[in-house]
N, C-alpha and C positions, 0 to 999 in steps of 0.2 A: 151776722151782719151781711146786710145783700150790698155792693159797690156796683153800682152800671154807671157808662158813661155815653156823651151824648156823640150820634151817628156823625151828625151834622152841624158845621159850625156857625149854621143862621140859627139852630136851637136854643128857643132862650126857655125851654121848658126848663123846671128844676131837676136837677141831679137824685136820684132815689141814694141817701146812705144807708136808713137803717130799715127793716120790715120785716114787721111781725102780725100773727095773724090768732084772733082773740080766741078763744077754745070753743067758750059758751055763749059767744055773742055772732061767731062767724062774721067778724069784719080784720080786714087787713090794714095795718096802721103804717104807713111809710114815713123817714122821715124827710125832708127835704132840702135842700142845699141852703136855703135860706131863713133857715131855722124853724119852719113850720112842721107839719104833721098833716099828711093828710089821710083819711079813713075813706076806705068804701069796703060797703057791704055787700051782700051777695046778692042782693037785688039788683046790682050796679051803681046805686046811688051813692054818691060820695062828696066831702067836705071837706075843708081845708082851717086849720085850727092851730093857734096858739097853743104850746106845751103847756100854759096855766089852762088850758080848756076854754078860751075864748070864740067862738064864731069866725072865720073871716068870710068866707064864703062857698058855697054848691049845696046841692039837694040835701048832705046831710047838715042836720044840724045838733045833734048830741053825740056825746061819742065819750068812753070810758077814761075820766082825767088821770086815773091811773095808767092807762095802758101809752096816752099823750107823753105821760114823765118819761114812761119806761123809754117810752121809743125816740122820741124828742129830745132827752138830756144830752145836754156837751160832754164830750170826753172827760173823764179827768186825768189832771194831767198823771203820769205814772209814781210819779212823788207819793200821792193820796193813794194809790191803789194800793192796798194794803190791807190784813186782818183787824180787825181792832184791838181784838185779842192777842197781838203780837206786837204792839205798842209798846217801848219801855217808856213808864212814865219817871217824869224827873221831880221827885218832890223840892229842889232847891230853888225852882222857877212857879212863880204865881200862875202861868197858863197848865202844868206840867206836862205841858210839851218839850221834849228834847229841843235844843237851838236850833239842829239841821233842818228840822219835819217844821217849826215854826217858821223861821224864813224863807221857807221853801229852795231851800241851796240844800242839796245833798249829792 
């Protein structure tokens, strides 16, 4: 995860948090402080996009809704971060989720 911050405090450009760069498409996916994504290619041309892969605007206008999630998604909180496979399931509860991991109190 790339964190830059801004030089100048009249900047009202967005904050880069996350940025990744596609293997077989060679475009760079950033993500933006304001929950956007934006893509430029190696042409220079670049766009600015909803994590669902929505348009908002610049020269590009497609771009991989997969690589939007990857780059785009919110943190989760540390609660969820976890294997799934390391799960204990509670068969006593209808969700069988443990109480703690269901209320998210742990």
């Amino acid at each position: 995860m790339t964190v830059t911050t801004k030089n100048d405090k009249n900047d009202q450009s967005p904050r880069v948090l996350r940025r990744w760069r596609h293997p077989s498409m060679k475009q760079f996916f950033q993500q933006l402080e304001d929950g956007t994504v934006r893509v430029t290619g190696d042409d220079g041309r670049s766009g600015i996009f909803h994590v669902d892969g929505r348009y908002i605007s610049g020269d590009l206008t497609q771009a991989s809704k997969h690589m939007l999630v990857w780059t785009g998604q919110p943190e989760l909180p540390e609660i969820y971060n976890y294997r799934w496979t390391l799960v204990p399931v509670d068969t006593d509860r209808p969700s069988g989720w443990p109480a703690e991991f269901e209320d998210g109190k742990s």
